[in-house]
Each structure stands twice: as structure tokens, then as C-alpha cells.
N, C-alpha and C positions, 0 to 999 in steps of 0.2 A: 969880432963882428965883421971886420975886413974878409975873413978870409968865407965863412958864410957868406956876404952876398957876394964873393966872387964865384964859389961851388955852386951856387943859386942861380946865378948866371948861367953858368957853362950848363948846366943842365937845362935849363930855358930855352938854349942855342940846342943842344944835342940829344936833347928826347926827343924829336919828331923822328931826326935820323933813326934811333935805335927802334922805335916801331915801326920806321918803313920796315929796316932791317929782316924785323921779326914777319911783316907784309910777304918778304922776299921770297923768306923761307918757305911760307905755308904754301906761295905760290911755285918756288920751285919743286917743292912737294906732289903739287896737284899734279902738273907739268909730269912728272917724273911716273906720275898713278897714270894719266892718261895714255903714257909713254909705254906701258905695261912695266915697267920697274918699280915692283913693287915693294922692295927691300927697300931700294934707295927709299922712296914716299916714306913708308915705314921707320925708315929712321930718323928722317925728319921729324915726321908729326910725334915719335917718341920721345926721341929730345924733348919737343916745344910742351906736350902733355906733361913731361917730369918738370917742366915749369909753371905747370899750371894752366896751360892755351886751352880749354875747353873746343873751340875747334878741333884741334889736334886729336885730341881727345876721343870724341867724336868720331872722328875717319881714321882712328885704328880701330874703336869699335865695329866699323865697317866692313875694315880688311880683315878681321877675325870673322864677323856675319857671314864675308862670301867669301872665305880662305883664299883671299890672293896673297900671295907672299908670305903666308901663316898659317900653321894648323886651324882648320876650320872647326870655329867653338862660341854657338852662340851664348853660352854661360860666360863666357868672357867678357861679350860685349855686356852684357848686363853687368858684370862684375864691374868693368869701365864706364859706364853711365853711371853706375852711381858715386863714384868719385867725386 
């Protein structure tokens, strides 16, 4: 029971941190899209999609729509929305 609400705690304390975290990414993602590095954005938002970030998600669907950084393939994006 000890050790439950001690794991209960710490994660109490340290989930905000790890959704910044995850905050961080999407935004140095974005950063990195506006930046014209498209690859970098790209791997970002694929990581965070193969986690499940529907944002993410989203904005590779994107970069497939207007081929930045990826063969351009609107059947992909559709493929990726419906995820």
C-alpha cells in the first residue's frame, strides 16, 4: 500500500512535467516546420503520432498534402486521418 501512494505521488509531482515535455516537442516541431526543416518537424511529429499525439498526426498529414520534406501523397494523408 506504502509503496502505491508513494508511485502515486511521484507521478502527481511529475506528470505535468512530462506533458510540458511533450508541449516542448510539438513546439519545437512547429519551430523547426517554420524554420523550413522539414525532416527535423517530421520526426518529431512521427515519434509523437507513433504515440498516439493526434496533433502530430495531423501535421504529417500536412507535410504529405504539400510534399515538404516527403513524397507528396494526398492518399497518405487520408490514410493518416483515419488513424
Amino acid at each position: 500500500m506504502k509503496k502505491n501512494v508513494v508511485f502515486l505521488s511521484i507521478l502527481f509531482f511529475l506528470g505535468p512535467f512530462l506533458l510540458f515535455a511533450e508541449e516542448v516537442s510539438l513546439h519545437n516541431a512547429q519551430i523547426a516546420y517554420k524554420e523550413g526543416e522539414y525532416q527535423k518537424a517530421f520526426d518529431i511529429w512521427k515519434n509523437l503520432a507513433d504515440q498516439g499525439d493526434i496533433v502530430a498526426l495531423n501535421n504529417l498529414g500536412y507535410l504529405y498534402e504539400k510534399g515538404e520534406g516527403v513524397k507528396k501523397c494526398r492518399k497518405t494523408k487520408c490514410n493518416l486521418s483515419v488513424l
